[in-house]
N, C-alpha and C positions, 0 to 999 in steps of 0.2 A: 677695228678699222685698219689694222697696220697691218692685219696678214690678208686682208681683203686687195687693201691696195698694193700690197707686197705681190700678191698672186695674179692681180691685174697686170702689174708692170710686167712680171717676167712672162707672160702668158704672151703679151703682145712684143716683148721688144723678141722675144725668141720666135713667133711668125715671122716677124721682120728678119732675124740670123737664117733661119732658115731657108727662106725664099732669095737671100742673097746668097746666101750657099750653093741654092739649086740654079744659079743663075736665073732665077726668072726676069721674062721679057720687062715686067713693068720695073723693077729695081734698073736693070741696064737702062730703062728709056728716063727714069729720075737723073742716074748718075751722068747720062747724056745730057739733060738736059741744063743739069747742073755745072756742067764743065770738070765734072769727076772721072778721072781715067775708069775706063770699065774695070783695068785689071785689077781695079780696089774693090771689085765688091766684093769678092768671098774671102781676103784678107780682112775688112769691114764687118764681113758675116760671124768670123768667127770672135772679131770683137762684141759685138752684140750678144751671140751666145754666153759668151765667157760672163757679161753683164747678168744675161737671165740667169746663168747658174750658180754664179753669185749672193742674185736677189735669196734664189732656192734655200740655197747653203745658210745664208744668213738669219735663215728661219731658226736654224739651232743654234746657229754659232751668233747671235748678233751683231760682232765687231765686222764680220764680211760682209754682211747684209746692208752696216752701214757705206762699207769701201764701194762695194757694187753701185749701191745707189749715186753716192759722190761721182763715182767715175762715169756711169750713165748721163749723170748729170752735163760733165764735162765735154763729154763726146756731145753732146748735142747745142752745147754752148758752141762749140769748132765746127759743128754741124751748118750751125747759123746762117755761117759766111758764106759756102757755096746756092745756099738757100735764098740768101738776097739777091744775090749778084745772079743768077736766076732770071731766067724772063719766059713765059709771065711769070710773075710771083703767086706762089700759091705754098702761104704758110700755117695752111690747116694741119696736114700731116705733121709737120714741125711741132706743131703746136702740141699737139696730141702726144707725144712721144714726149718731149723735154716737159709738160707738165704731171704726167705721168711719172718720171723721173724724179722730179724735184718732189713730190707728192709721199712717192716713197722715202726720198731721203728725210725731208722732213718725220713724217711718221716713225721714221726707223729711230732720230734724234730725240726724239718724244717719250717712246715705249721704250728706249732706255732707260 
């Protein structure tokens, strides 16, 4: 279960690094929408990355695997607040990402 979820996480939070990496239009029209300066999203992107490759790493190493997930965690806890304040709200994507997170950090505290 824990490298299931493991491979989920970084599989999707690294599409997410990516496509704020490449700039794409729907990351810019979120962070617009959001009240996030655009010029955060590939500084943003490459914090997500750094998150999936963490999760990766933490396949051998566990101790990283757990930090990755805590910090995923965090980041979408901080995430939250541009999310609400947001109009409309629409906290599906949110949702999806921070339970994903927490999913694995849980799991990673477990399979230790």
């Amino acid at each position: 279960m824990y490298v299931a979820i493991t491979l989920l996480t970084a599989t999707v939070v690294g599409m997410a690094a990516v496509a704020n990496l490449a700039r794409h239009p729907y990351g810019r029209a979120q962070a617009e929408r959001q009240g996030v300066p655009v010029s955060w999203q590939v500084p943003l992107g490459f914090v997500l990355g750094a998150g999936a490759v963490g999760l990766l790493v933490g396949l051998a190493v566990p101790v990283l695997g757990t930090v990755a997930a805590a910090c995923l965690v965090a980041y979408f806890v901080v995430a939250f607040v541009p999310e609400v304040r947001a109009r409309p709200l629409r906290l599906g994507p949110w949702a999806v990402y921070f339970v994903l997170a927490v999913a694995s950090l849980v799991t990673s505290l477990i399979a230790r």
